[in-house]
C-alpha positions as CSV (number, residue, x, y, z in Angstrom):
1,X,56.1,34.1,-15.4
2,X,59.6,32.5,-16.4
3,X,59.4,34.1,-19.8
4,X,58.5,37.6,-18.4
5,X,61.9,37.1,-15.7
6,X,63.8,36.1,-18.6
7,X,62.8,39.2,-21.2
8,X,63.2,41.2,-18.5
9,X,66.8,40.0,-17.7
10,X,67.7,40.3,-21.5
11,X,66.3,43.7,-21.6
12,X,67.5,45.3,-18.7
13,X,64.4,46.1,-17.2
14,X,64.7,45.6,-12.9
15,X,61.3,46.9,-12.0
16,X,58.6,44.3,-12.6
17,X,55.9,46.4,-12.2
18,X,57.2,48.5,-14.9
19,X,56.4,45.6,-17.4
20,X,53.1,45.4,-19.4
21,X,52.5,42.0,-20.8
22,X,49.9,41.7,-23.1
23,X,48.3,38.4,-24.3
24,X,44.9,37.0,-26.1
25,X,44.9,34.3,-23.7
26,X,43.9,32.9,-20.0
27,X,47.4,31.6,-20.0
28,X,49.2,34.9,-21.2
29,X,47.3,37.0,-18.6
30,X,48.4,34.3,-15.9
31,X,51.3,34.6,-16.7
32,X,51.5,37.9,-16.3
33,X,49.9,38.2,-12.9
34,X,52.3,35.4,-11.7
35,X,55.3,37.5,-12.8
36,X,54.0,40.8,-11.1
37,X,53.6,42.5,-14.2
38,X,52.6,46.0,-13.6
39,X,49.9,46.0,-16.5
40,X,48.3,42.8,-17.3
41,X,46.2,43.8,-20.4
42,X,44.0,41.4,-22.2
43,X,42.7,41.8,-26.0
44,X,39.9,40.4,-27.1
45,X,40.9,38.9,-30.7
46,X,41.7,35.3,-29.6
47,X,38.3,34.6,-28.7
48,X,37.6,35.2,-25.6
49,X,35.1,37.2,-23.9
50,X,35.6,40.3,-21.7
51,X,34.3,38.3,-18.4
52,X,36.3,35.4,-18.8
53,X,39.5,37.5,-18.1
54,X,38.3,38.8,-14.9
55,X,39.7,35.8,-12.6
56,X,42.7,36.0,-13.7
57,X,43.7,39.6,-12.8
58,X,43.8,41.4,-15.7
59,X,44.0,45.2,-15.2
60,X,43.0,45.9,-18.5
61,X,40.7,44.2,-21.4
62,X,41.1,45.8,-25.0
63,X,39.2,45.1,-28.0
64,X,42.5,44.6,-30.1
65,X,46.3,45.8,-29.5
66,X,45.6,49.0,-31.8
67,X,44.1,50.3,-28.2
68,X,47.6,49.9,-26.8
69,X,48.9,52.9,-27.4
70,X,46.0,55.5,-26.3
71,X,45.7,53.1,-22.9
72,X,49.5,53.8,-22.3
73,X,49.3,57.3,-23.0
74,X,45.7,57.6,-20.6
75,X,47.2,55.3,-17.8
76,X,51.0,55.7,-17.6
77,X,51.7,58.9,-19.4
78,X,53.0,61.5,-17.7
């Protein structure tokens, strides 16, 4: 979660929940949970299957980051 505080304070960004971290990993969606992130979005190029990101709180599981932008648009545009 340190690494989310710490982009966060070089960005300017106050409102953790504003955050979307994405990661292929156990570890990156962890961390992202930890940190409060308000999108925790898993893709599924490192590996991984869908089900294995479901205990660790994952809002979202893509098949690759090209998904990113129509998810942002469907879940957070205005």
């Amino acid at each position: 979660p340190y690494m989310i505080h710490r982009a966060m304070e070089r960005t300017g960004v106050l409102d953790v929940a504003r955050v979307m971290n994405v990661g292929d990993t156990l570890l990156d969606c962890r961390s992202g949970t930890h940190a409060g992130a308000g999108a925790v979005v898993a893709v599924l190029t490192g590996g991984r299957a869908a089900a294995d990101f479901d205990a660790v709180g994952c809002t979202h599981v893509l098949g690759s980051v090209a998904e990113i932008p129509a998810l942002i648009e469907r879940e957070f545009g205005d």
